[in-house]
N, C-alpha and C positions, 0 to 999 in steps of 0.2 A: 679628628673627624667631625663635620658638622652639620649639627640637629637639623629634622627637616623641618618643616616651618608645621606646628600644631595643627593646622588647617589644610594641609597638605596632602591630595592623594596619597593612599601608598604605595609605595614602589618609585616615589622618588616626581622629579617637575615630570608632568605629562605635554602634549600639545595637544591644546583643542578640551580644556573642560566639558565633562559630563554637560548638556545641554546647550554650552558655549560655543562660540566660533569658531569651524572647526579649522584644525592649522596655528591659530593663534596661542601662544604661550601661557600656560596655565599661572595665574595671579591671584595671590589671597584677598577672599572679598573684603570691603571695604567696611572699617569701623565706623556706626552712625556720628560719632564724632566728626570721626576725618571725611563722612558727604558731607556732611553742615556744614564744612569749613571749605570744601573744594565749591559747595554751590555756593555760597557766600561769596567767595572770589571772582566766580564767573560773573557775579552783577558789577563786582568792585573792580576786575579789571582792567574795564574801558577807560578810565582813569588812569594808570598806567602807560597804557596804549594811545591816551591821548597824548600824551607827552612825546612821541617820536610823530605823532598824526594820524593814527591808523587806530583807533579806537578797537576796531573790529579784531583787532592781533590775540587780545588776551580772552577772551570769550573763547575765538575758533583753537588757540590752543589747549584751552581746559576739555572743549567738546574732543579733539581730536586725543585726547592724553587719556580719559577717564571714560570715553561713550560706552566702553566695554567692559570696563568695571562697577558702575553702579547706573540703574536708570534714573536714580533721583539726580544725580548729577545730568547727565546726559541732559535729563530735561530742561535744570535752569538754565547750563551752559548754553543749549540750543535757543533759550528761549530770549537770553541776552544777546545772543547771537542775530537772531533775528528784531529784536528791539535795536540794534544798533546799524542793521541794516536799512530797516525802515529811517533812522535817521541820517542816516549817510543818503537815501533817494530822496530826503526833505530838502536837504540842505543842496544837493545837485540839481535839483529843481527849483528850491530858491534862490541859490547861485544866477542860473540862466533868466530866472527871472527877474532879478534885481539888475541884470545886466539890458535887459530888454528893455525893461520899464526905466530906468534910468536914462538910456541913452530914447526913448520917446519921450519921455516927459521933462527933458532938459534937468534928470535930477532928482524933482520934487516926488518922483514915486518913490524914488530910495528913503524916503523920510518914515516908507508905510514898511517896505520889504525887509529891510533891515532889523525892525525893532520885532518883527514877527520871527525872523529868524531867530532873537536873541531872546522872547518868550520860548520858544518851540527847544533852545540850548539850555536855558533853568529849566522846562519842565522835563525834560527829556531826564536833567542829573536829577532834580527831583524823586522822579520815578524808581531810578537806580540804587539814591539809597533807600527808598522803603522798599524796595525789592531786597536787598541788601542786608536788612533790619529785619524782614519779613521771617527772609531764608534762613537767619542766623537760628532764627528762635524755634526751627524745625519744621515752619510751615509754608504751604506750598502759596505761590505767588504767579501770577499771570499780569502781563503788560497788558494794558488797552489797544485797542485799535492795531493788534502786531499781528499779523498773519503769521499760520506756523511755514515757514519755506524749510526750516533748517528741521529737522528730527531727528 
């Protein structure tokens, strides 16, 4: 026979936690360890994520895995999530425009668009790990200039 989890309504898994979302499967809440390590992830996973090209994969996984078991996650997850969004509309915008200016300026603009996109790439990873480094150490962390889209 096996023990129910210490933390565990009694009478066994319920659905829909006392003040939780109702329907959803009752889950033991989360050790402040194990947020510090899930929000720490959510900065460090777009690194991951860059690696197949979708940066954005590993942030919306930790937001979509964990939004409902702790809000301190939730938040960095979202907040990386929308830091990496913002960068994904830099880049698609300098995309277009390195293509533009390029093809008016015979080239010589690509000399300017290129090297800004490849500031706006070190500060972006920049950012990620002092976010990173920030989160690790229990303390809360906010990206500049990143509107919240994601919550």
């Amino acid at each position: 026979m096996t023990q129910p989890h210490p933390q565990q309504p009694p009478g066994g898994p319920q659905w829909g936690p006392p003040g939780g979302v109702p329907g959803a499967p009752w889950r033991p809440p989360m050790s402040p360890a194990d947020e510090r390590t899930w929000a720490t992830l959510a900065h460090v996973a777009p690194f991951a994520g860059g690696f197949v090209g979708l940066p954005l994969l590993g942030p919306l996984g930790i937001w979509l895995a964990y939004k409902d078991r702790s809000p301190w996650v939730r938040h960095h997850a979202a907040s990386a999530l929308n830091f990496q969004l913002v960068l994904l509309l830099v880049f698609a915008v300098g995309t277009v425009l390195s293509v533009v200016v390029g093809v008016l300026t015979l080239g010589i603009g690509l000399l300017v668009v290129v090297p800004l996109l490849l500031v706006v790439a070190l500060v972006g990873t920049g950012y990620q790990v002092v976010a990173a480094v920030v989160t690790s150490r229990g303390q809360d962390f906010r990206y500049p200039l990143t509107p919240q889209w994601v919550r």
